[in-house]
N, C-alpha and C positions, 0 to 999 in steps of 0.2 A: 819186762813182762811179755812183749812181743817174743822176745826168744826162747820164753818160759812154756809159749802159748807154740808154737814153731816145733819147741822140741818133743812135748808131749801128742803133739795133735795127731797121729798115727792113732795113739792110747784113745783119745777124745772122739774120733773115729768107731772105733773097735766097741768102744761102750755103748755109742749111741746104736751100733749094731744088734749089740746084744739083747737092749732093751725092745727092739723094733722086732724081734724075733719072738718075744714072749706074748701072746693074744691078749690084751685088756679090752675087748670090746664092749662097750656101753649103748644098749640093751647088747647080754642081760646085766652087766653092769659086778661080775665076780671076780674082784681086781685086787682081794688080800696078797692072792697068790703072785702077781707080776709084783707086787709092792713089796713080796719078802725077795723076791730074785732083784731087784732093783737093791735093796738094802744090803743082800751083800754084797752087791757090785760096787759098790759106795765104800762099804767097809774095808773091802780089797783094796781100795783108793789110799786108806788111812783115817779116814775117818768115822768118827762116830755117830750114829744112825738112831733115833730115836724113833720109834715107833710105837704109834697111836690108832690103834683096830677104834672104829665105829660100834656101837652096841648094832645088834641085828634089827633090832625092832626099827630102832633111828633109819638104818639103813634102807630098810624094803618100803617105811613110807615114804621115802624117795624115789621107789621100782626099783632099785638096788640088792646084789645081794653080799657083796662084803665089800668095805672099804678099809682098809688101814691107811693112814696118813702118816709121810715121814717129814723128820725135820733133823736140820743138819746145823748146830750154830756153832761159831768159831768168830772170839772173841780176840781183837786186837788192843794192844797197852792197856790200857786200866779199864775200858770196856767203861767208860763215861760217855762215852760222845754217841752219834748216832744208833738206831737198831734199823738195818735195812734187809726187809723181806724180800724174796726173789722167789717167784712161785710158777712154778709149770704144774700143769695137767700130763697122766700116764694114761687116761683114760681115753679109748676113741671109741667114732663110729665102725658100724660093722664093715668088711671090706665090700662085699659087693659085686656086681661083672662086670668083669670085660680088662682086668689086668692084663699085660705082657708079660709082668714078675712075679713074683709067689708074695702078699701081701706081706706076710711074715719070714720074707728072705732076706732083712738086710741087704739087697743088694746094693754093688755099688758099680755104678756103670757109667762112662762120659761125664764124670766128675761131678755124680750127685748120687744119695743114697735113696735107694726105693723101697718102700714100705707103707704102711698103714701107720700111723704115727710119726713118722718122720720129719714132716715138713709142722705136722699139730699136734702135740706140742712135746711130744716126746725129745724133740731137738735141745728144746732149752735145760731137759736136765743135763744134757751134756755141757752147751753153753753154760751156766752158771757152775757150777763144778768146776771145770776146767778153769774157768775167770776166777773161780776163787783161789786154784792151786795156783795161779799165776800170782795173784795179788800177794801172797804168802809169801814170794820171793823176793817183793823189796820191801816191805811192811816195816822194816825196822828204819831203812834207808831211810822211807817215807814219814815216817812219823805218824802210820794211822793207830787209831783210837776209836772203838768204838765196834758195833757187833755186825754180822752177818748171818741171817737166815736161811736157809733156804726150806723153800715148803713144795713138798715134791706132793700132790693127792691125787683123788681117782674118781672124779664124779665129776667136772666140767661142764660132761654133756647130758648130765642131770639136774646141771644148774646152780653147785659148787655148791649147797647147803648141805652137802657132809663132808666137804670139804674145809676151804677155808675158813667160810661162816663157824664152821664148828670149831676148828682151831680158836678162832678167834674170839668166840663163846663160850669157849672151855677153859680160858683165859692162860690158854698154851702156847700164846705169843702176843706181844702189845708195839708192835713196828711202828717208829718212827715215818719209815717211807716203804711205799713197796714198788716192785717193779715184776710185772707179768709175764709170762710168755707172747711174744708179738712178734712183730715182723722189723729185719735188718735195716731196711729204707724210711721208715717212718717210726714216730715217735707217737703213739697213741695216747691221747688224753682226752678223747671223749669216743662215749660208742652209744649205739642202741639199747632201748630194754625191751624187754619180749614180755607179751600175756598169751598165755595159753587158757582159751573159753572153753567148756562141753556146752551148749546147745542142747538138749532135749526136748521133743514137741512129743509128747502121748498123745492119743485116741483114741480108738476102739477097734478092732478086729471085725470084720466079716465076709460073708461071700458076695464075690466079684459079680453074682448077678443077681447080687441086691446091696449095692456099694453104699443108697442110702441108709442102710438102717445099720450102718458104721459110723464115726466119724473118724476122715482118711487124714492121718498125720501128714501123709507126707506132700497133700495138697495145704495141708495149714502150713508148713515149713516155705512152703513157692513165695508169699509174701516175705519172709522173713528173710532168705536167700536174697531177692532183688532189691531190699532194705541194706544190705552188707554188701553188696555191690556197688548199689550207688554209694554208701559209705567210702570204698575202696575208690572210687574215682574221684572225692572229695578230698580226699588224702594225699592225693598225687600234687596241690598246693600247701600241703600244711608242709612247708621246707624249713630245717633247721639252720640255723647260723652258724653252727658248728662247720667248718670245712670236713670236708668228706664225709658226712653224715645222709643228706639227700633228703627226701621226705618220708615220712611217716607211711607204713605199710599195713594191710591187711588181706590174709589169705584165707582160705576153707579150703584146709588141707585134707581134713576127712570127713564121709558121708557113710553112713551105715544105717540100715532099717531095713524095713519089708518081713515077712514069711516066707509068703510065695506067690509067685504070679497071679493066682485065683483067687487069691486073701489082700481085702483089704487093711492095706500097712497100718499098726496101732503103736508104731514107734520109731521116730527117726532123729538122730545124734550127728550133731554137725562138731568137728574139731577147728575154731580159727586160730591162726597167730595174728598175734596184733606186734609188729614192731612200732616202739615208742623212742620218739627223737628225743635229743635230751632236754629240750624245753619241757617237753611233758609229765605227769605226775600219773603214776600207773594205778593207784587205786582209784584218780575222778576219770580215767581215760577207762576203767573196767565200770566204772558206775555209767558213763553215758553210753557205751555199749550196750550193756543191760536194759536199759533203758530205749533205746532203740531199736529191740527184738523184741520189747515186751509190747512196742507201740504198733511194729510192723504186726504184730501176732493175731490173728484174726478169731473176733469174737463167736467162735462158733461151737455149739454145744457139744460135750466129751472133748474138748482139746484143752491139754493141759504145757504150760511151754516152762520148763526150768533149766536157768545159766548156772553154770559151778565153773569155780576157780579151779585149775589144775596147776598153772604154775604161772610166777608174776615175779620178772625180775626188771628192779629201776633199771635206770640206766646209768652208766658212769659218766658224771660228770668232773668238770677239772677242781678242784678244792686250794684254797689259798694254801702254798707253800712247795705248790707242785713243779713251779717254775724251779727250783733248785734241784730237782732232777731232770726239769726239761732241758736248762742248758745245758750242762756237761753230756749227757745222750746225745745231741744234735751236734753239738761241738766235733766228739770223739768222732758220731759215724760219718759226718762230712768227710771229717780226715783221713779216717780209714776205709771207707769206699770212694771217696774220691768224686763226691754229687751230693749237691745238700740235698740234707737229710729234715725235712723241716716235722713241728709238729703239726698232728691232725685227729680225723674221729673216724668210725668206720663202723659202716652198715651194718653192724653184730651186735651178737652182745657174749659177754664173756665172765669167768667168776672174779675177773680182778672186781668190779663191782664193788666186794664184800669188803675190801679193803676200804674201799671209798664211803658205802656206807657209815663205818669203822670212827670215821675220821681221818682218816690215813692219807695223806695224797700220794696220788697211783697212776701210775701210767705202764702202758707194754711196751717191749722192748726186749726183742730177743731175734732167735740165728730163722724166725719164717721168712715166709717169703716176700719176693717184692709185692705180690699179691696172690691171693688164694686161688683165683683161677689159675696163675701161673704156675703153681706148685702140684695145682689139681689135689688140694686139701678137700677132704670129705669126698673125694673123685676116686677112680679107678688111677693108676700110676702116681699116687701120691710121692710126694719125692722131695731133698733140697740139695740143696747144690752146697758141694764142701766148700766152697769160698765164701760164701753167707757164712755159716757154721764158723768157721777160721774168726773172720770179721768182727761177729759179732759176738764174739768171747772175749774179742780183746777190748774192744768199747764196752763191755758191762765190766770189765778188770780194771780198767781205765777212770771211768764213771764211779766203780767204787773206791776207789784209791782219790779222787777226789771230797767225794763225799766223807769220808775218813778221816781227811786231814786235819791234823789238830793244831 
């Protein structure tokens, strides 16, 4: 497989080029189109490409406006023994300032390729692909048994609810085990979950010189603000057990209100994220938040204060039976980068989740990087480096040719 993976990886190269050229950016989130360029790309490979459009409606109450979902499966000997999912994201952020490279230029410079998707997670449709065409070459040798996934989608950074969630709701796949898009050095089995709050504080509108005969939203919000702050520094001890996890976050990432300078403000919308470690439970972790803005909220006549859910993803935790894809992962990438490779959890949150929710045990594992700042994922020079890439095709070839064995 090594030489399978050696002799194509030019091709492995070239693909992940092509896909890092096509713009998936989420906002606005219109990813049918990179998801049919993607499918033929796949088909050119040999293989057959299953695609799965989202209805519209499903779509846009996610801020979405197309998604197609693809899936690639290839069944080894009597196709009894395991089903294992391999799922990347095609969807990114938008690129942003202050590039050296054309975000959508593939390029490939000092032995890493630069783009907007590259290093997230556009890499891993190359990694798995390629790890499967490798696997395919001893497969008989080997005696595997049993199927292979892969679920290529386009919503990630919407929260994977028209993604995998749907796949997996639509009952267009029931995997054994899945394995995510992640990073080459570590073996992810726990992450963060995110709540996303809207805040609303109404009051009444008037002239700034006669500010009484309003009531000023955005002085009833001042209580509430310093309520979620001190929150936020109470949070700074709530630490997870999980390695690499850290503790519990909260931010107010947007503010918007006012008229105009001479008008007193009769409405002001606060947006927080709440990262949740994975000890936590995200619907009592959005009830005592609520509950915390309603207490800080100041009794004062015309002010009206309403929380809405915009979006609430658990967190992945590790589920009994996950250790049989954490060895063999740790095992392969020790050997083939040459530094163990242990497992751990990490400060995000991602759509493998939905697996886990699922029942599924899930972990990431894929050609990113050794860390996100390092690859400058979500940053301007996004980028990975083709020995990651190389690496980590052959430990998921590796990894599945284990898991296979009959």
């Amino acid at each position: 497989m090594r030489q399978a993976i050696e002799a194509a990886f030019a091709e492995e190269v070239d693909f992940l080029k092509a896909i890092v050229r096509v713009p998936s950016d989420n906002p606005p989130g219109d990813c049918a189109g990179a998801a049919e360029v993607a499918a033929g790309l796949i088909e050119a490979l040999g293989y057959e490409v299953e695609r799965h459009p989202v209805p519209e409606a499903f779509v846009r109450a996610y801020g979405m406006r197309s998604v197609t979902n693809l899936v690639i499966r290839r069944r080894f000997g009597t196709g009894a023994g395991p089903v294992i999912a391999l799922n990347a994201h095609g969807d990114v952020v938008p690129p942003g300032e202050g590039w050296t490279a054309d975000p959508y230029g593939g390029e490939e410079r000092g032995g890493a390729i630069y783009g907007r998707g590259a290093a997230v997670s556009k890499s891993d449709f190359a990694t798995y692909l390629f790890a499967l065409r490798a696997l395919e070459t001893e497969a008989e040798e080997r005696g595997l048994d049993g199927t292979v996934e892969i679920h290529l989608t386009y919503d990630e950074e919407a929260g994977g609810f028209v993604g995998p969630k749907w796949l997996i709701a639509q009952g267009l796949t029931k995997p054994d085990f899945a394995i995510s898009a992640g990073f080459s050095y570590a073996v992810t089995v726990a992450h963060n979950g995110c709540l996303h709050l809207e805040i609303v504080v109404r009051g009444r509108q008037a002239h700034a010189a006669m500010p009484e005969s309003g009531a000023d939203a955005l002085e009833a919000t001042t209580p509430i603000l310093a309520a979620l702050y001190a929150e936020r520094h109470r949070l700074a001890d709530v630490v997870s057990a999980e390695k690499g996890i850290g503790s519990a976050k909260l931010t107010v990432g947007l503010i918007s209100g006012g008229i105009n300078t001479n008008v007193v403000p009769d409405r002001v919308a606060l947006r927080l994220d709440r990262r949740l470690i994975p000890e936590e439970n995200g619907e009592a972790v959005e009830a005592a938040l609520v509950a915390l803005v309603q207490a800080a909220a100041p009794a004062t006549p015309g002010i009206e204060v309403e929380c809405r859910r915009i979006m609430l993803a658990e967190p992945l935790k590790p589920l009994p039976g996950v250790e049989r894809l954490v060895e063999p992962l740790t095992r392969h990438a020790s050997a083939v980068l040459g530094t163990s490779v242990e497992p751990t959890g990490v400060p995000l949150y991602t759509d493998a989740r939905h697996y886990s929710e699922a029942g599924i045990p899930t972990v990431l594992y894929g050609a990113g990087p050794r860390s996100i700042l390092e690859a400058n994922a979500h940053s301007a020079d996004e980028h990975l480096e083709l020995a990651d890439l190389k690496a980590a095709t052959l430990v998921i070839a590796e990894t599945l040719a284990d898991l296979l064995k009959r």
